[in-house]
C-alpha positions as CSV (number, residue, x, y, z in Angstrom):
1,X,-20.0,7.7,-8.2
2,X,-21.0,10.9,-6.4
3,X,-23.9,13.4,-8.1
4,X,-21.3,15.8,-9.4
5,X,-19.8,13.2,-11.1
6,X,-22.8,11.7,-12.4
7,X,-24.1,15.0,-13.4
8,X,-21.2,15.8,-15.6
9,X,-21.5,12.6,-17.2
10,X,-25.0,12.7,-18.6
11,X,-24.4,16.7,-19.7
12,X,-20.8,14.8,-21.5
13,X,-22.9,12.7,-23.1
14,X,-25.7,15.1,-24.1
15,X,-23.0,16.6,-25.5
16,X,-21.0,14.8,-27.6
17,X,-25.0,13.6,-29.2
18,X,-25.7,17.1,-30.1
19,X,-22.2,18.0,-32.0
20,X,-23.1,14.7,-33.9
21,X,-26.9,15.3,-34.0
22,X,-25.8,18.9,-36.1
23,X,-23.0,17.6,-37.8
24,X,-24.0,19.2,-41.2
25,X,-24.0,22.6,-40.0
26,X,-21.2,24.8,-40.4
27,X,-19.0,25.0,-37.9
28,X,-16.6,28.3,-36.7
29,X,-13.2,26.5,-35.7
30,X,-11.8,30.0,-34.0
31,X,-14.1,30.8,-31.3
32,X,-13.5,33.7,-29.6
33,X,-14.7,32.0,-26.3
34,X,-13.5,28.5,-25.2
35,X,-15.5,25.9,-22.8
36,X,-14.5,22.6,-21.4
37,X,-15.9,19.7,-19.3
38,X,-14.2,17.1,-17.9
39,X,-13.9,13.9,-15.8
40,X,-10.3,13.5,-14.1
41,X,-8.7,10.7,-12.6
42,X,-6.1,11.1,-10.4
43,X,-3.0,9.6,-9.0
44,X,-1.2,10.7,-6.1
45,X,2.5,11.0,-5.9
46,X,4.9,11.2,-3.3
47,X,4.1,12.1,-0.5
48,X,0.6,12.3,-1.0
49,X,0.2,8.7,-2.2
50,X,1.2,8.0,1.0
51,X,-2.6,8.8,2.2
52,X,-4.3,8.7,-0.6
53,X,-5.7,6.0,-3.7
54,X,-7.0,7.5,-6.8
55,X,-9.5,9.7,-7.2
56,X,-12.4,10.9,-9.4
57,X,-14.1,13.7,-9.8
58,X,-15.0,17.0,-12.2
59,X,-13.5,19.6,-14.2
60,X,-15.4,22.8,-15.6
61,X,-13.7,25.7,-17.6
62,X,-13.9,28.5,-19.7
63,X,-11.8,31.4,-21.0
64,X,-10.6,33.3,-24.2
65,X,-8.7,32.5,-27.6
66,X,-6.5,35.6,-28.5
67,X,-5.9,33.1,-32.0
68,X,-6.1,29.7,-33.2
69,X,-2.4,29.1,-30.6
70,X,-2.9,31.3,-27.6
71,X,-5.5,30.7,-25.2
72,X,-6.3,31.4,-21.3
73,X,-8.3,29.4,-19.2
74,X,-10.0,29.3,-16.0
75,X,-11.1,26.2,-14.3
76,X,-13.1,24.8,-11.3
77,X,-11.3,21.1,-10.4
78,X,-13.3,18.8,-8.2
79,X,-11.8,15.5,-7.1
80,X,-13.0,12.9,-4.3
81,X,-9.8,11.4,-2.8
82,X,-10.0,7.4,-1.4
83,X,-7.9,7.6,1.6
84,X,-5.4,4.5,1.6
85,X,-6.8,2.0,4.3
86,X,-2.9,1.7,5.5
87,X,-3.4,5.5,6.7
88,X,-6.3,5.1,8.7
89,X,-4.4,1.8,10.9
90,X,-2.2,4.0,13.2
91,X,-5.3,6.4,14.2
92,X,-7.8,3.3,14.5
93,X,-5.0,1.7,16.8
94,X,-4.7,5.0,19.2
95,X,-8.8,5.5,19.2
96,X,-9.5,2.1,19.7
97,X,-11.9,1.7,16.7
98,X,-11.6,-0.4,13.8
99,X,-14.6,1.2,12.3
100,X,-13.3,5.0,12.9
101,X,-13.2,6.1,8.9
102,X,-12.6,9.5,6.7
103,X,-13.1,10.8,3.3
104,X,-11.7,13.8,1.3
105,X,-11.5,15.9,-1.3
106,X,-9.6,19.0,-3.3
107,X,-11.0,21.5,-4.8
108,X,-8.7,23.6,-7.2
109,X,-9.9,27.2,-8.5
110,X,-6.8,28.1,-11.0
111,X,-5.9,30.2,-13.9
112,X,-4.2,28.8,-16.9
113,X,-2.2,29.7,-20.3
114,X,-2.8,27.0,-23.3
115,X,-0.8,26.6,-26.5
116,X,-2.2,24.8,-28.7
117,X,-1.2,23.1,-32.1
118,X,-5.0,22.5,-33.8
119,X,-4.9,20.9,-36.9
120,X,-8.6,20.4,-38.9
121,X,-9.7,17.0,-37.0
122,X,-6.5,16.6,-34.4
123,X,-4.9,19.0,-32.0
124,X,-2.1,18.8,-29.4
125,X,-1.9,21.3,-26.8
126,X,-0.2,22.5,-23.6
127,X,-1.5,24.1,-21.0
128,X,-0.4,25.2,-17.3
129,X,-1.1,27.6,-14.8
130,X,-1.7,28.3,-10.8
131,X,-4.3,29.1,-8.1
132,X,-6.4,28.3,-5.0
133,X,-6.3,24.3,-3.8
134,X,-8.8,23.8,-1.0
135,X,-8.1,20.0,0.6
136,X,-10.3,19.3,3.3
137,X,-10.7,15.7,5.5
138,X,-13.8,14.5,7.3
139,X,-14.2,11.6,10.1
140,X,-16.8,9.4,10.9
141,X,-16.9,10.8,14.4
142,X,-14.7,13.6,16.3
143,X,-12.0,12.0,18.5
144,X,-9.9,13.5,21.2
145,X,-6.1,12.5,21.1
146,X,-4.3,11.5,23.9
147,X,-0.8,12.3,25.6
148,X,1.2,9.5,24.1
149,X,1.0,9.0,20.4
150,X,4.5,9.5,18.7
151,X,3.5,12.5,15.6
152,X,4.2,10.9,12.2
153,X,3.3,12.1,8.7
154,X,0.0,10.6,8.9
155,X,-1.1,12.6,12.1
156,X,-0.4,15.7,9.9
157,X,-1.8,14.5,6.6
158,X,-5.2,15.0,8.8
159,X,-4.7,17.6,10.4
160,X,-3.2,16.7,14.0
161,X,-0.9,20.0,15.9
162,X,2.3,17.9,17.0
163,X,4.7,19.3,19.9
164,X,8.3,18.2,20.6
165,X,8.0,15.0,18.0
166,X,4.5,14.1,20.0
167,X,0.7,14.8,19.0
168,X,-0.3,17.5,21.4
169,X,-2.8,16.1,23.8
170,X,-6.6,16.9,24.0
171,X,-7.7,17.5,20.5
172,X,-10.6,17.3,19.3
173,X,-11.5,17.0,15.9
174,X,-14.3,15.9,13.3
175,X,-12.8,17.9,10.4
176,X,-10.0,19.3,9.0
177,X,-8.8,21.7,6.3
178,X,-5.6,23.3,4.4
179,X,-5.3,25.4,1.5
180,X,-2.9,26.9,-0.3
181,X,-1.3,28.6,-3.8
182,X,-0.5,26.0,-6.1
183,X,0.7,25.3,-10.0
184,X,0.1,22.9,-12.6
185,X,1.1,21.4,-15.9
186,X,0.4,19.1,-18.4
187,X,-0.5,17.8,-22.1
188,X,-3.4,17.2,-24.0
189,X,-4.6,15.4,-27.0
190,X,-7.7,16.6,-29.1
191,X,-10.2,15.2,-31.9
192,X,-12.6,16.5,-33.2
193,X,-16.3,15.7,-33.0
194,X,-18.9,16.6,-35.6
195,X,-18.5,20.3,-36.8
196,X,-16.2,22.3,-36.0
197,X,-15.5,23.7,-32.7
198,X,-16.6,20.4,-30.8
199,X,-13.6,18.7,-29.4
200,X,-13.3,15.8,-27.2
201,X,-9.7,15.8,-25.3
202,X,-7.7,13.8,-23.1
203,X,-5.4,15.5,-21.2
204,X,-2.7,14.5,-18.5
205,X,-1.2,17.4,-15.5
206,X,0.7,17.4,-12.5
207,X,-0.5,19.5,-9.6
208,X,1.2,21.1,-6.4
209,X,-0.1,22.5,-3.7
210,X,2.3,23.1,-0.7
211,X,-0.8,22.3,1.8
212,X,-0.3,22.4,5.6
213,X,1.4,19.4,7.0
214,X,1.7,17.3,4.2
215,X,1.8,18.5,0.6
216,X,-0.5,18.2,-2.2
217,X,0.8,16.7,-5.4
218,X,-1.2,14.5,-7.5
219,X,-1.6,13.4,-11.5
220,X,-4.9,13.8,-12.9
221,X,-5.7,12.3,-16.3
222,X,-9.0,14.1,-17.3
223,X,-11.4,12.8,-20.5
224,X,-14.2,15.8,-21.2
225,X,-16.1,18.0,-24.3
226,X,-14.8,21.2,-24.8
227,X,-14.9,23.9,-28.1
């Protein structure tokens, strides 16, 4: 587990022990202002799952309740994706290397609408929205291609320039990045911790991100704090 990660879990936990340290306080239930953190797990589908295992990462927001229904948030997604070790075969076959590795991760900055159904210890809510997704790819060490490797998905997914159905010659790369405008979507479940407005939530929501090369589309199940 990265320091983000384990950063966001001691501040969850710290937390979720102060809404029950001050439980007998009074509580506002309609906050002006709304806050949330989160942890979220996420699945790739089709075509990303093609590259990618789950990931794990972080999720910070905030924004403003008009009323008790009608909310907008904005939030900062983190998430550190495993590459699939079946991706990595036809690029350590062409280099030579069965050691040659990568790593990535998204980052999402978006901007969301939330309806929400809160009842006095339960809630249901759904919430969707767009933005900024930011999916970059590191390698253990820069490699040069050569003239002959046939371009497949995979060459794309990290970042390869392919010409006439071939991976153009000579490149030379350590890094590599795509971003794009994306949307999302999803549920979430709520219950209530303490007094009133501390909520813990779990909440499940596809996002898309038509990234260069190879899309991004992944399911993130996120378990956080918010009010």
């Amino acid at each position: 587990m990265t320091f983000p990660t384990k950063a966001l879990v001691v501040i969850t936990v710290l937390a979720v022990a102060h809404c029950t340290l001050y439980a007998q306080e009074e509580g506002d239930d309609d906050p002006k202002g709304n806050v949330n953190l989160g942890i979220p797990i996420s699945a790739p589908v089709n075509p990303t799952a093609q590259f990618v295992n789950l990931g794990i990462g972080s999720t910070i927001g905030a924004g403003y309740n008009f009323n008790r229904r009608h909310a907008i948030v904005g939030e900062v997604m983190w998430n550190h994706l495993s590459l699939a070790n079946g991706a990595l075969i036809p690029l350590r076959t062409v280099f030579q290397n069965p050691n040659f590795n990568a790593g990535s991760n998204l980052l999402a900055f978006t901007a969301n609408y939330r309806y929400e159904l809160r009842g006095a210890v339960r809630g249901l809510y759904f919430i969707g929205g767009g933005g900024y997704y930011f999916r970059n790819l590191h390698f253990s060490q820069k490699v040069t291609t050569g003239s002959s490797a046939t371009c497949t998905p995979t060459w794309l997914w990290f970042g390869f320039a392919c010409e006439s159905g071939t991976v153009t010659a000579n490149q030379t790369i350590g890094s590599s990045s795509s971003h794009s405008l994306g949307v999302n979507g999803g549920i979430g479940f709520t219950a209530r911790v303490g007094e009133a407005p501390y909520r813990v939530y779990v909440e499940s929501r596809y996002h898309y991100a038509p990234a260069k090369g190879i899309s991004t589309q992944l399911v993130s199940v996120t378990f956080g704090i918010r009010y």
